[in-house]
PDB file of the backbone (N, CA, C, O) and the ligand in Angstrom, with CONECT records:
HET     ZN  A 101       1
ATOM      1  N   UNK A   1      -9.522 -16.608  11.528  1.00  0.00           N
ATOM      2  CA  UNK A   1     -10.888 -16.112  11.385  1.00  0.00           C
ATOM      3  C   UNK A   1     -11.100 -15.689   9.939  1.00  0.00           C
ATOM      4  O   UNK A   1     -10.249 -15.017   9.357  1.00  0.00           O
ATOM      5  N   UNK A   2     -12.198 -16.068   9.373  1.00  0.00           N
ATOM      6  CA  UNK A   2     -12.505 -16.142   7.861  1.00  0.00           C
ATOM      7  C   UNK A   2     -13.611 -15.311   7.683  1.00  0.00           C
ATOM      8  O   UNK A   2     -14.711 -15.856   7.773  1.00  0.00           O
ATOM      9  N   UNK A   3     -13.563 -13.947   7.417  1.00  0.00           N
ATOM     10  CA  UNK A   3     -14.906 -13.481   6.794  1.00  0.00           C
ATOM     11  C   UNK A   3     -14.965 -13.285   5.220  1.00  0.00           C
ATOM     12  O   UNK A   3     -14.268 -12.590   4.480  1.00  0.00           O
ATOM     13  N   UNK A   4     -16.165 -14.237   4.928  1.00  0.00           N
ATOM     14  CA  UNK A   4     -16.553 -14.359   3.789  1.00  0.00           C
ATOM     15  C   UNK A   4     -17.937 -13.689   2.834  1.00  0.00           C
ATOM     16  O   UNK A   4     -18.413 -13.879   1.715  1.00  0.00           O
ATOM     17  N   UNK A   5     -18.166 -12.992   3.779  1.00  0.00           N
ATOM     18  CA  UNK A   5     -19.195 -12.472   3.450  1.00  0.00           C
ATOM     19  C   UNK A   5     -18.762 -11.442   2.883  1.00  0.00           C
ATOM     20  O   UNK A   5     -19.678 -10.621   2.846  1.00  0.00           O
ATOM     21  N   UNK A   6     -17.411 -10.867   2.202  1.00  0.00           N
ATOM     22  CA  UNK A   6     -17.192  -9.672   1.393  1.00  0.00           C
ATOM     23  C   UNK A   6     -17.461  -8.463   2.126  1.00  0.00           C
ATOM     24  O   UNK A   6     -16.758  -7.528   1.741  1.00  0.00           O
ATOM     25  N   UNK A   7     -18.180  -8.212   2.970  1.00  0.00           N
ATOM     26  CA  UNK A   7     -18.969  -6.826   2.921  1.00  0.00           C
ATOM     27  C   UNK A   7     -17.722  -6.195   4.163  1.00  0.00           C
ATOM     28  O   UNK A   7     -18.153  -6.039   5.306  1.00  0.00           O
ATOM     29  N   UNK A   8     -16.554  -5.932   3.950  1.00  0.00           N
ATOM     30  CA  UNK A   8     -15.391  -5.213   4.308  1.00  0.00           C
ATOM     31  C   UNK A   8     -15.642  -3.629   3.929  1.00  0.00           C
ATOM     32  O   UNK A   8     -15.151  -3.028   2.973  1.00  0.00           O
ATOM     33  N   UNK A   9     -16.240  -3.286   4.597  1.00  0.00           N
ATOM     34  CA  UNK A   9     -17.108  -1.573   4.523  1.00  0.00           C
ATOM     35  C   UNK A   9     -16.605  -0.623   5.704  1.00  0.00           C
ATOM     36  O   UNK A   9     -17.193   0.457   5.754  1.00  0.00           O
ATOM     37  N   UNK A  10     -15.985  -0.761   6.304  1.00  0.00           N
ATOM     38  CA  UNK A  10     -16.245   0.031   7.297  1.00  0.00           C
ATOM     39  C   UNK A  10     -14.949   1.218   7.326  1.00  0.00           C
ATOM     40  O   UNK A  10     -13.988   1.348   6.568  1.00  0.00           O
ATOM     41  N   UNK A  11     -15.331   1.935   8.429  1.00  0.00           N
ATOM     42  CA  UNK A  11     -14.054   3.018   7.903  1.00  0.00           C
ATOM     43  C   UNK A  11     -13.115   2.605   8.233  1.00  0.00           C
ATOM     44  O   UNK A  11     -13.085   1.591   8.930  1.00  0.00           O
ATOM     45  N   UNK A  12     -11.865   3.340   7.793  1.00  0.00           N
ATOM     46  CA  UNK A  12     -10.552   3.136   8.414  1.00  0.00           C
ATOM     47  C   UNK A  12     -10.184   3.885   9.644  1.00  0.00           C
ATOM     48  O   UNK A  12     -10.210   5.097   9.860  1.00  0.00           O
ATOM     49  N   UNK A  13      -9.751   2.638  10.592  1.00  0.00           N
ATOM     50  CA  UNK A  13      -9.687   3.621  11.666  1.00  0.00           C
ATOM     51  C   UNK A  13      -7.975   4.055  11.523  1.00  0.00           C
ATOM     52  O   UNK A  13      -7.080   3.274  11.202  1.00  0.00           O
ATOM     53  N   UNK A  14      -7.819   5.494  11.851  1.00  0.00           N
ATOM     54  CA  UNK A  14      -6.783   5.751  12.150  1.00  0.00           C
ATOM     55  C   UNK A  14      -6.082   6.019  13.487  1.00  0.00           C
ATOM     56  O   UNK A  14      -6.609   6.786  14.293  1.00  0.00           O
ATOM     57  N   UNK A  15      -4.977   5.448  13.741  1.00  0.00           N
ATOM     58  CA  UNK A  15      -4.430   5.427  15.050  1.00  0.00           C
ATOM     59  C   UNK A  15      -3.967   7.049  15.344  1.00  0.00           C
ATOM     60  O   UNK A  15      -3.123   7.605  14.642  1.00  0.00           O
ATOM     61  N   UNK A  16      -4.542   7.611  16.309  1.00  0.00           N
ATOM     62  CA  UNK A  16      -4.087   8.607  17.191  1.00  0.00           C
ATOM     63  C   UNK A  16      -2.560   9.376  16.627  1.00  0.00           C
ATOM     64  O   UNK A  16      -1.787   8.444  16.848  1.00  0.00           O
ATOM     65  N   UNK A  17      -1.821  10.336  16.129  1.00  0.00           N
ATOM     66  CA  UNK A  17      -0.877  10.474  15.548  1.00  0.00           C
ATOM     67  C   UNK A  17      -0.153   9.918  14.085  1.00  0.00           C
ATOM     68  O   UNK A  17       0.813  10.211  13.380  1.00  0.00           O
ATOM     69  N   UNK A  18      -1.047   9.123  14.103  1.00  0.00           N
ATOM     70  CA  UNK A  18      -0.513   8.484  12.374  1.00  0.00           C
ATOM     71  C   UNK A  18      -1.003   9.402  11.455  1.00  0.00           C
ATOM     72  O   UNK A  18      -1.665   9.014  10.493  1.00  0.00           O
ATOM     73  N   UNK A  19      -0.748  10.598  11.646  1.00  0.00           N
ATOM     74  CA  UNK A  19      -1.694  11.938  10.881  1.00  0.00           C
ATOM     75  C   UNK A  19      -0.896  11.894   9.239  1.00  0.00           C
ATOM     76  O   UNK A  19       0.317  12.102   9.251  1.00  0.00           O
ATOM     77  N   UNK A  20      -1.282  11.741   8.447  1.00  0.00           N
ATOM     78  CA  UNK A  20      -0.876  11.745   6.908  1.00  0.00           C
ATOM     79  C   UNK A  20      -1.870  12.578   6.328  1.00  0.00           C
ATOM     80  O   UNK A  20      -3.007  12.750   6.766  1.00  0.00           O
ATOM     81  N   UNK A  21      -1.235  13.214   5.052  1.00  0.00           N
ATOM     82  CA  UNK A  21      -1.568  14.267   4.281  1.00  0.00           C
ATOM     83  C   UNK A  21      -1.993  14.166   2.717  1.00  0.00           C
ATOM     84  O   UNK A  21      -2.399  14.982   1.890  1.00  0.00           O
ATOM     85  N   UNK A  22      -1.614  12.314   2.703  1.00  0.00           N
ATOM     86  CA  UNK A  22      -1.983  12.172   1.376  1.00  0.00           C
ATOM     87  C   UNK A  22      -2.984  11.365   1.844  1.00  0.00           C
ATOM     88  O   UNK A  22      -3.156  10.793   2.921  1.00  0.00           O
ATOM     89  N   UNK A  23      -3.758  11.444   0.589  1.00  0.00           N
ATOM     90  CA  UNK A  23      -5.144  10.827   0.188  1.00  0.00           C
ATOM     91  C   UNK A  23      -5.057   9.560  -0.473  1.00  0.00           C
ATOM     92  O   UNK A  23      -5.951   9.277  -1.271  1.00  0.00           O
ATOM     93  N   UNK A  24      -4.120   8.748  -0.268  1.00  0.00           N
ATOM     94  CA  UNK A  24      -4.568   7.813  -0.923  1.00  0.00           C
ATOM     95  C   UNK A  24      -5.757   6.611  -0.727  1.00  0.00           C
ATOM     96  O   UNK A  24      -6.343   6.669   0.354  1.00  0.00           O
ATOM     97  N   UNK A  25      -6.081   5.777  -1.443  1.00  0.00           N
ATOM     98  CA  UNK A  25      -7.121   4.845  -2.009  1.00  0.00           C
ATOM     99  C   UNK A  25      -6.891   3.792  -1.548  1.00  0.00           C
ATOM    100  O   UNK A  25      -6.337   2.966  -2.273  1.00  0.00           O
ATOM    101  N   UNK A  26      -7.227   3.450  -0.208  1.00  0.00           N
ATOM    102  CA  UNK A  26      -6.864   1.916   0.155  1.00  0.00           C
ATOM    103  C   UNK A  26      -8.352   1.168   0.661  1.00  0.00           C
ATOM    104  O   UNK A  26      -9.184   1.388   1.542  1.00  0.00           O
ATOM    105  N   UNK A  27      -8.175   0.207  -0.384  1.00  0.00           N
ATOM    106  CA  UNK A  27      -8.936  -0.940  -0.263  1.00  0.00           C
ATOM    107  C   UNK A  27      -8.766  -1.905   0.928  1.00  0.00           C
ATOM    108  O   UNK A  27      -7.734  -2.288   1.478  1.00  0.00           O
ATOM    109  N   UNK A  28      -9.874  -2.154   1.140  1.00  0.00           N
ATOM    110  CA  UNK A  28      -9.814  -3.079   2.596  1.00  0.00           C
ATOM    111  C   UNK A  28      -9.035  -4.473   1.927  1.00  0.00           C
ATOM    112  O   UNK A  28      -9.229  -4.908   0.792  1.00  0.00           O
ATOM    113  N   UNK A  29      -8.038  -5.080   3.033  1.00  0.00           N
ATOM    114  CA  UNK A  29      -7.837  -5.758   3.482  1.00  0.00           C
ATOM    115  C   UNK A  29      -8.890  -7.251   2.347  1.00  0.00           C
ATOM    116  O   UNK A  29     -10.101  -7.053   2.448  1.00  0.00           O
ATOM    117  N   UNK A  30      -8.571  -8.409   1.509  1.00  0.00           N
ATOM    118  CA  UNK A  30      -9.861  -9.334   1.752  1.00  0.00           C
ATOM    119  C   UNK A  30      -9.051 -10.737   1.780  1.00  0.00           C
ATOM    120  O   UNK A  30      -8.007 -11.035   1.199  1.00  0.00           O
ATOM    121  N   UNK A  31      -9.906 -11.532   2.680  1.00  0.00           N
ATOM    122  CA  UNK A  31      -9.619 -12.796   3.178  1.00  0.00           C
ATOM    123  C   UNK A  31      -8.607 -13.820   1.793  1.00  0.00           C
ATOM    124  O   UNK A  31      -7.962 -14.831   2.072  1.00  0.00           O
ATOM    125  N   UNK A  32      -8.684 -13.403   0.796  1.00  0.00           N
ATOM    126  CA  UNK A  32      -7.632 -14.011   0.106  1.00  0.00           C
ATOM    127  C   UNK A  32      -6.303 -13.395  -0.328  1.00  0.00           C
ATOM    128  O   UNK A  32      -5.461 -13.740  -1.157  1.00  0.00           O
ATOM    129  N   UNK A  33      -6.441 -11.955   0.853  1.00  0.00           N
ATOM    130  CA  UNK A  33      -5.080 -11.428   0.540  1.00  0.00           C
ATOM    131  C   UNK A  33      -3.753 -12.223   1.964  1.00  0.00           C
ATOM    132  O   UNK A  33      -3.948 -12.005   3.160  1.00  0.00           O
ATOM    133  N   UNK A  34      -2.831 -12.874   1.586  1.00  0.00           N
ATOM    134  CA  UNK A  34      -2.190 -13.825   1.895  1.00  0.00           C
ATOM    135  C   UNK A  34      -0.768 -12.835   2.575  1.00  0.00           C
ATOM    136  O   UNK A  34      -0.235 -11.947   1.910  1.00  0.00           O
ATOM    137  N   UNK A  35      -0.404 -13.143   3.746  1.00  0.00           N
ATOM    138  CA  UNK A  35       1.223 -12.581   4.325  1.00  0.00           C
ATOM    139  C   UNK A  35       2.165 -12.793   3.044  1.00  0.00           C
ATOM    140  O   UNK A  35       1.912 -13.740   2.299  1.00  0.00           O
ATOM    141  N   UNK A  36       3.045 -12.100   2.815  1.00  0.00           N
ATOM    142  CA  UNK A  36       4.145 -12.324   1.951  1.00  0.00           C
ATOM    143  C   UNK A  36       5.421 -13.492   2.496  1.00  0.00           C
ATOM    144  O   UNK A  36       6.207 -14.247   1.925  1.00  0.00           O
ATOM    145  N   UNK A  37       5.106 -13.146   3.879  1.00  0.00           N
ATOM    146  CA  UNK A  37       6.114 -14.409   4.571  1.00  0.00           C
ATOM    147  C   UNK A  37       6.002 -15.207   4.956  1.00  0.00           C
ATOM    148  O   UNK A  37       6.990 -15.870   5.270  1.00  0.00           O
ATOM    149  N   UNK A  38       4.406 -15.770   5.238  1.00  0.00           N
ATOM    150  CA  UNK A  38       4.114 -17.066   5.745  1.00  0.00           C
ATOM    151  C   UNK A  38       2.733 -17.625   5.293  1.00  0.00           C
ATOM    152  O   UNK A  38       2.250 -18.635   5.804  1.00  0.00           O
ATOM    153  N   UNK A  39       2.047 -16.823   4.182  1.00  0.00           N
ATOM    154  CA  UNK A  39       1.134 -17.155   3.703  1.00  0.00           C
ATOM    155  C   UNK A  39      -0.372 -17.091   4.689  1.00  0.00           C
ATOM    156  O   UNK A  39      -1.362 -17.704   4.290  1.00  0.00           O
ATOM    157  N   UNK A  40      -0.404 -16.447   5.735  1.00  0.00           N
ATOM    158  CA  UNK A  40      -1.340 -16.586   6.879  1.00  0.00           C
ATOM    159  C   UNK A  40      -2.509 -15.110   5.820  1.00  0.00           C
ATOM    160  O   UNK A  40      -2.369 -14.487   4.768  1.00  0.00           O
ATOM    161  N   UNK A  41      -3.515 -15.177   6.879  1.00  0.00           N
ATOM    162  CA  UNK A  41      -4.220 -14.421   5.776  1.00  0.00           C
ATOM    163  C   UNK A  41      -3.353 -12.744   6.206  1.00  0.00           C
ATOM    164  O   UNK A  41      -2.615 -12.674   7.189  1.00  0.00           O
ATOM    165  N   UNK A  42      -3.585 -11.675   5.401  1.00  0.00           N
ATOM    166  CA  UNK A  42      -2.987 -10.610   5.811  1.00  0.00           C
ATOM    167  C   UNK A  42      -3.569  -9.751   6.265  1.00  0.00           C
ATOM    168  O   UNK A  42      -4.564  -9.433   5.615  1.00  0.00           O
ATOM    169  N   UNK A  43      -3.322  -9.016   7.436  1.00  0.00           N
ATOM    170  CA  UNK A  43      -3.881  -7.740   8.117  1.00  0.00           C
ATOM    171  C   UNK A  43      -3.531  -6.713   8.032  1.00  0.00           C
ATOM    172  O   UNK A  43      -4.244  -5.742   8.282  1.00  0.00           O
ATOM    173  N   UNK A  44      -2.365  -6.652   7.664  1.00  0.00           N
ATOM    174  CA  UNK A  44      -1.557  -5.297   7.681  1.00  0.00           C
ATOM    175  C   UNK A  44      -0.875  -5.227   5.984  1.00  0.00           C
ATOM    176  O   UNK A  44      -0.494  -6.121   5.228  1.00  0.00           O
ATOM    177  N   UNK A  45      -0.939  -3.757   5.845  1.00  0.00           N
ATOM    178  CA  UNK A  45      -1.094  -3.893   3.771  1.00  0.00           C
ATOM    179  C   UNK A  45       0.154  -2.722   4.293  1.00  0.00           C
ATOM    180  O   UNK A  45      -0.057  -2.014   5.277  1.00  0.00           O
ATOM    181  N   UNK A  46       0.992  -2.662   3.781  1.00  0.00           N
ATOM    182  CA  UNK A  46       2.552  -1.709   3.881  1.00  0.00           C
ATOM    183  C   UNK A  46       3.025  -0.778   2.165  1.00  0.00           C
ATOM    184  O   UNK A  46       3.938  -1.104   1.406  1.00  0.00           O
ATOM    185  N   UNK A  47       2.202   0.204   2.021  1.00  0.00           N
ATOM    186  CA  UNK A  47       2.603   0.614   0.268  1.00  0.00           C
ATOM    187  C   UNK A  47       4.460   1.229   1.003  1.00  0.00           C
ATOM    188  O   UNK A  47       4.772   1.757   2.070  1.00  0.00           O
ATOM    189  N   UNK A  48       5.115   0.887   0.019  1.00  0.00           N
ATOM    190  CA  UNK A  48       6.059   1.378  -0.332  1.00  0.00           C
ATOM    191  C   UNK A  48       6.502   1.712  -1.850  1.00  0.00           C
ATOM    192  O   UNK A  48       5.826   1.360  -2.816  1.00  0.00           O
ATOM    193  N   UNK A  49       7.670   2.407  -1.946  1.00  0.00           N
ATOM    194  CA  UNK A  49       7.406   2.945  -3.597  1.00  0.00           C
ATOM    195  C   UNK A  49       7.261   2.028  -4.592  1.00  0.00           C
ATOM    196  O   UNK A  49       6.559   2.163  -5.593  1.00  0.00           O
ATOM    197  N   UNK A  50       8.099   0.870  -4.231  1.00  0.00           N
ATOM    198  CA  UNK A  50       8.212  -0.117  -5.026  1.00  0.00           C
ATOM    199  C   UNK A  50       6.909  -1.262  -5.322  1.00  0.00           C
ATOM    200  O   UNK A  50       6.848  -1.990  -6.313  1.00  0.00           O
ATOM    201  N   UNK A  51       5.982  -1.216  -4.284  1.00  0.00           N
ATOM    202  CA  UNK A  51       4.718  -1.409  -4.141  1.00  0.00           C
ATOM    203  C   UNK A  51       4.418  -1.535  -2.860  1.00  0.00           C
ATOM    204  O   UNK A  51       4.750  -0.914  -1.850  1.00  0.00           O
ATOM    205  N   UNK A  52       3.350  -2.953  -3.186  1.00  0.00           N
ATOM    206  CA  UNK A  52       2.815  -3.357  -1.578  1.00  0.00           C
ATOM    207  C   UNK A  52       2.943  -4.554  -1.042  1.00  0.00           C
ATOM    208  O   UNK A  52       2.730  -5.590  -1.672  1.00  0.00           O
ATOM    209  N   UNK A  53       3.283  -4.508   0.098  1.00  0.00           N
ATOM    210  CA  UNK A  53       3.600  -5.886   0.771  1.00  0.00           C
ATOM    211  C   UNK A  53       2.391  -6.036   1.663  1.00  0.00           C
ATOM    212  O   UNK A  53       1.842  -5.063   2.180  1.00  0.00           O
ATOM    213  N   UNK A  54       1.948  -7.418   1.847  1.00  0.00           N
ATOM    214  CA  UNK A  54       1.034  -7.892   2.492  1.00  0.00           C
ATOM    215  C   UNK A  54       1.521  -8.625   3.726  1.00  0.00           C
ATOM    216  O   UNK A  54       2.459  -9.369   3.439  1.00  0.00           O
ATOM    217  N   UNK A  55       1.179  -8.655   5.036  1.00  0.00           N
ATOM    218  CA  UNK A  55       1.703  -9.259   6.134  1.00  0.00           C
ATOM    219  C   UNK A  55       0.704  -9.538   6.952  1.00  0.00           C
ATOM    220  O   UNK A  55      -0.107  -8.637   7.162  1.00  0.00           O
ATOM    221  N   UNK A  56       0.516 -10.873   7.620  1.00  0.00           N
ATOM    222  CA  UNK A  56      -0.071 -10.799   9.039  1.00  0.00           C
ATOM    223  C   UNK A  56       0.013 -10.333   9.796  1.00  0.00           C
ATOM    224  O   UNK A  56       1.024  -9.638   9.686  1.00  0.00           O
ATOM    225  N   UNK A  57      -0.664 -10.117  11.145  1.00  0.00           N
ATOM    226  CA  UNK A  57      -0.344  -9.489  12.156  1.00  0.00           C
ATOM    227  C   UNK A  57       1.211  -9.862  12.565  1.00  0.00           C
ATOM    228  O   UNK A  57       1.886  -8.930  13.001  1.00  0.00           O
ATOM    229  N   UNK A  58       1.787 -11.085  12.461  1.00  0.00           N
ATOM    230  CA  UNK A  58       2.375 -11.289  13.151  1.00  0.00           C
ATOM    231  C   UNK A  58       3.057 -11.114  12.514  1.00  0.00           C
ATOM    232  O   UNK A  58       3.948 -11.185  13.361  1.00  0.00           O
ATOM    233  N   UNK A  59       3.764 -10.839  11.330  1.00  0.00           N
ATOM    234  CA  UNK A  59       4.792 -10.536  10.564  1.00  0.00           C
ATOM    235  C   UNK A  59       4.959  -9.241  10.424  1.00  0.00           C
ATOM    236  O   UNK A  59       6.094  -8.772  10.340  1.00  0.00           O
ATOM    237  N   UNK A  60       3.911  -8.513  10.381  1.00  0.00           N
ATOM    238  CA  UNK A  60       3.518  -7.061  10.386  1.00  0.00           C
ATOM    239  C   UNK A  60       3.937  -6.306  11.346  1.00  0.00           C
ATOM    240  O   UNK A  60       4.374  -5.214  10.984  1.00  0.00           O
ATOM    241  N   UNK A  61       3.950  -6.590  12.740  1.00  0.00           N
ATOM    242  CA  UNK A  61       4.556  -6.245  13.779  1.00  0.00           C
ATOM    243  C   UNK A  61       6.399  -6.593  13.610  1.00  0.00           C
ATOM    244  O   UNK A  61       7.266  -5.737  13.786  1.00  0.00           O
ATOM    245  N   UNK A  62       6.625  -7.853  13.283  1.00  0.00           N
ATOM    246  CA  UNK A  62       8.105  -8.150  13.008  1.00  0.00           C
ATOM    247  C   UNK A  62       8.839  -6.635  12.557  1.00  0.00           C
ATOM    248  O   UNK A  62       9.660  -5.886  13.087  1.00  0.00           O
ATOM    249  N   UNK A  63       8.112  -6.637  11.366  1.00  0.00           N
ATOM    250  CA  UNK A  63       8.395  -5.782   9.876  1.00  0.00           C
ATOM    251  C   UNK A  63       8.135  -4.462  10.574  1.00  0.00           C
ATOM    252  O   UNK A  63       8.605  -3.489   9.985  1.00  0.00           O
ATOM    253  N   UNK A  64       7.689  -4.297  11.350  1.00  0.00           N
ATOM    254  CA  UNK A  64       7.001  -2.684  11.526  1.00  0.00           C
ATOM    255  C   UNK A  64       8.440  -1.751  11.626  1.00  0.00           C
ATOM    256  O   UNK A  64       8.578  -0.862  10.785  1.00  0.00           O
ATOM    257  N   UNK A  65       9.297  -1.917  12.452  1.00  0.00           N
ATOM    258  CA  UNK A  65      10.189  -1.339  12.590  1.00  0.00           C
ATOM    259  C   UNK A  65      11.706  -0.709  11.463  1.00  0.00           C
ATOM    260  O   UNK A  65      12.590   0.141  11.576  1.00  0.00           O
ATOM    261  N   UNK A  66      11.375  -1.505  10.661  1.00  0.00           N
ATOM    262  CA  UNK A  66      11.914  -1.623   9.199  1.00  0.00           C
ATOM    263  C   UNK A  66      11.727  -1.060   8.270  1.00  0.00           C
ATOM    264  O   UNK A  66      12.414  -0.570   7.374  1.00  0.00           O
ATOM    265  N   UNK A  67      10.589  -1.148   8.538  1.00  0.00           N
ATOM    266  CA  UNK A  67       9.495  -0.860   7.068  1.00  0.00           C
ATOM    267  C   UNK A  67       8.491   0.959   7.416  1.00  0.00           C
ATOM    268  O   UNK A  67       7.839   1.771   6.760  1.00  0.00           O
ATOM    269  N   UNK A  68       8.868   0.806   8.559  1.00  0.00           N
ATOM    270  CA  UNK A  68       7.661   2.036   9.065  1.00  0.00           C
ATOM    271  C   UNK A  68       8.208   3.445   8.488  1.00  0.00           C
ATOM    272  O   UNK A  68       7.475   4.255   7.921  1.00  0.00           O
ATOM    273  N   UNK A  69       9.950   3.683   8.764  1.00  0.00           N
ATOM    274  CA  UNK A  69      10.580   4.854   7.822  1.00  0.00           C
ATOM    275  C   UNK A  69      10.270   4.821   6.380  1.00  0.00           C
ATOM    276  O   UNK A  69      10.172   5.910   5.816  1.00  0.00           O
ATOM    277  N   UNK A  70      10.076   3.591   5.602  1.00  0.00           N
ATOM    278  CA  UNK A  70       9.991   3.912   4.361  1.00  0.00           C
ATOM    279  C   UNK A  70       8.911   3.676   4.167  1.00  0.00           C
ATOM    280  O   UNK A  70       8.743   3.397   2.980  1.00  0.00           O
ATOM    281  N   UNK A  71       8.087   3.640   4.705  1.00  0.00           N
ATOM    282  CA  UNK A  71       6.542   3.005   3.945  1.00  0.00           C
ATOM    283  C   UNK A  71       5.402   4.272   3.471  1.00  0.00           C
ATOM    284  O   UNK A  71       5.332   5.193   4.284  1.00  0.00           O
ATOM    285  N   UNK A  72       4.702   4.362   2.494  1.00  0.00           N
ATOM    286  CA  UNK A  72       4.251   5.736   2.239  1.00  0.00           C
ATOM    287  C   UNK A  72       2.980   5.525   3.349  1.00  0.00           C
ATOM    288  O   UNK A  72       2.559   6.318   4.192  1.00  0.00           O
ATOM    289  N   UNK A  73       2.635   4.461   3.095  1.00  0.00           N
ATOM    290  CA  UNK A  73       0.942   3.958   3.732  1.00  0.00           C
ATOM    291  C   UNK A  73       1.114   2.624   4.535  1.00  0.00           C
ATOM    292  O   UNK A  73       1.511   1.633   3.922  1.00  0.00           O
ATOM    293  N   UNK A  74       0.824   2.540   5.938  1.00  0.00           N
ATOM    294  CA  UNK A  74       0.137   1.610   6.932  1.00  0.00           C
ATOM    295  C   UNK A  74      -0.655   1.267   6.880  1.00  0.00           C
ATOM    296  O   UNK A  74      -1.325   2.176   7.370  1.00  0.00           O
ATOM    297  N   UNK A  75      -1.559   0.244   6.538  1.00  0.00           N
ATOM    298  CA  UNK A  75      -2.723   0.229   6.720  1.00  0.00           C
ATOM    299  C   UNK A  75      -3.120  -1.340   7.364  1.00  0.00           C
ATOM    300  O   UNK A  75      -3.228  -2.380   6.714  1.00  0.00           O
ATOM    301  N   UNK A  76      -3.221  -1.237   8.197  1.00  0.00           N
ATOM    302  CA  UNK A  76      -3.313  -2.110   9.931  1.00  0.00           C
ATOM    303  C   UNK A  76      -5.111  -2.494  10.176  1.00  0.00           C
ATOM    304  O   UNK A  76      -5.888  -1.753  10.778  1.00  0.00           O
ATOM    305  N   UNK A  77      -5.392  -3.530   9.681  1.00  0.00           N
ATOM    306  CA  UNK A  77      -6.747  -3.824  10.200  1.00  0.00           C
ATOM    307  C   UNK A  77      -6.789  -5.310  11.115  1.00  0.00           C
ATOM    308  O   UNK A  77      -7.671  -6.165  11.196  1.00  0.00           O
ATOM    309  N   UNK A  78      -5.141  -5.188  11.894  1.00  0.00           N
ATOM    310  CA  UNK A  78      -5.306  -6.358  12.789  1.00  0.00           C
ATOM    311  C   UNK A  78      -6.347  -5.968  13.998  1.00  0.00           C
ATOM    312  O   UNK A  78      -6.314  -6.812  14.894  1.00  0.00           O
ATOM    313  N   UNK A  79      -7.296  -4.851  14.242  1.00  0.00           N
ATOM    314  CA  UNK A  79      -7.908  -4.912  15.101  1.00  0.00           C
ATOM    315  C   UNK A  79      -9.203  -5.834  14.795  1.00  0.00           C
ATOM    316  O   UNK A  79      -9.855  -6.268  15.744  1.00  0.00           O
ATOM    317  N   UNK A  80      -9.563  -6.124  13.475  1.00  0.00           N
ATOM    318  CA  UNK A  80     -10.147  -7.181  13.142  1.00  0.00           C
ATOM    319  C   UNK A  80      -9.884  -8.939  13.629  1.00  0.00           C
ATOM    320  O   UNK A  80     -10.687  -9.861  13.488  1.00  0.00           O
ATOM    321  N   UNK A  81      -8.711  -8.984  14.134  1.00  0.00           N
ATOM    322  CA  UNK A  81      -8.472 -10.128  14.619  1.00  0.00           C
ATOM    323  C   UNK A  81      -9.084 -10.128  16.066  1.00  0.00           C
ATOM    324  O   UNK A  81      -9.201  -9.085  16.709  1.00  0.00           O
ATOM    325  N   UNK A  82      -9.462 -11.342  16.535  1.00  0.00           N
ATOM    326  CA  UNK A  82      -9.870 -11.496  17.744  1.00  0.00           C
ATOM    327  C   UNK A  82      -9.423 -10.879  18.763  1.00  0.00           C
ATOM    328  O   UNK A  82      -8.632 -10.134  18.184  1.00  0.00           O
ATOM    329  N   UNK A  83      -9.317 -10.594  19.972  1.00  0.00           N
ATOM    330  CA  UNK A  83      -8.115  -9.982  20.958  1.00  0.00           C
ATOM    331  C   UNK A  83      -7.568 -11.514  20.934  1.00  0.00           C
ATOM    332  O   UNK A  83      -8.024 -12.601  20.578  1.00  0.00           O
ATOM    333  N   UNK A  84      -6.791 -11.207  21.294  1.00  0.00           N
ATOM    334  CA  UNK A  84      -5.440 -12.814  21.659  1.00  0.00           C
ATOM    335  C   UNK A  84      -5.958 -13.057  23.295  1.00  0.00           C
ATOM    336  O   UNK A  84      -5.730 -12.236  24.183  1.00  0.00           O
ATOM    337  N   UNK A  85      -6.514 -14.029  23.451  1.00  0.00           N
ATOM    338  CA  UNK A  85      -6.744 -13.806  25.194  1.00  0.00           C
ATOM    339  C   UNK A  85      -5.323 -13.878  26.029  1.00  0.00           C
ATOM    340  O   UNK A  85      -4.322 -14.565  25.824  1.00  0.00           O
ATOM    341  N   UNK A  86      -5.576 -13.048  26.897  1.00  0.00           N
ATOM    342  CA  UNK A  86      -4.382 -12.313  27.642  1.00  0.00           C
ATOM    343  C   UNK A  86      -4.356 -13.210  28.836  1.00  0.00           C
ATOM    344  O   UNK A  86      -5.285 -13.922  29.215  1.00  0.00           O
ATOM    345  N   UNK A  87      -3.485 -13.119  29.237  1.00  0.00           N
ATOM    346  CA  UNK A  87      -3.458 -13.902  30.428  1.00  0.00           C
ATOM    347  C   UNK A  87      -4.098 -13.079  31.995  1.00  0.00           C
ATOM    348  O   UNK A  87      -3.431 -12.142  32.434  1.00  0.00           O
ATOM    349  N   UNK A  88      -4.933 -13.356  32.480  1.00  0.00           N
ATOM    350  CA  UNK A  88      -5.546 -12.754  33.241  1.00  0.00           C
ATOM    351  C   UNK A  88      -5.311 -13.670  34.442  1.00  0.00           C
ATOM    352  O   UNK A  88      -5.479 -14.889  34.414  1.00  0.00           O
ATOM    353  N   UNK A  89      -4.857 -12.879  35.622  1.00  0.00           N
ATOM    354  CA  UNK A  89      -4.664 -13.794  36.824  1.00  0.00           C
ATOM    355  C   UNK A  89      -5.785 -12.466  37.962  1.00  0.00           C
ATOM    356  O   UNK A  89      -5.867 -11.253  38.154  1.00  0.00           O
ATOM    357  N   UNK A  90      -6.407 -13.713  38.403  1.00  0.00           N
ATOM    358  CA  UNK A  90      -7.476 -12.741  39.507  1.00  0.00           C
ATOM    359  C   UNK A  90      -6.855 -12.641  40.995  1.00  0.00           C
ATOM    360  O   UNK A  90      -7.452 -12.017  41.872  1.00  0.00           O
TER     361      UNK A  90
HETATM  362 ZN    ZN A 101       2.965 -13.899   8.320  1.00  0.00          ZN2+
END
């Protein structure tokens, strides 16, 4: 999914307990920011000291467990991705 219309405005939502104390400055997410591991577009932005890594959802989740002790800033706008349709049995 490609939004091109720039206008990436909206707030950041924060997940329930991800309570942080610093203020930092994070820029949305934009359609030419690229996964570091597979080149897919990126949803999830990871600052660590050394900088920032860019990941898709799906790499982002890989990485989460790794990366989540050292990372200063999460910043997760895979809720922008479609839902994945789920398998629904009636
Ligand atoms: Zn990826």
């Amino acid at each position: 999914m490609h939004d091109t219309t720039g206008s990436f405005g909206g707030p950041t939502i924060r997940k329930a307990g991800d309570v942080t104390t610093t203020a930092l400055a994070t820029s949305p997410l934009k359609a030419a920011d690229r996964c570091d591991s597979c080149g897919a577009q990126a949803y999830i932005r990871v600052v660590i000291k050394e900088g920032d890594l860019l990941f898709c959802g799906h790499h982002g989740r890989r990485h989460e467990a790794k990366l989540r002790p050292v990372a200063l800033e999460w910043h997760d706008e895979t809720d922008r991705l479609a839902p994945q349709p789920t398998t629904v049995t009636d």
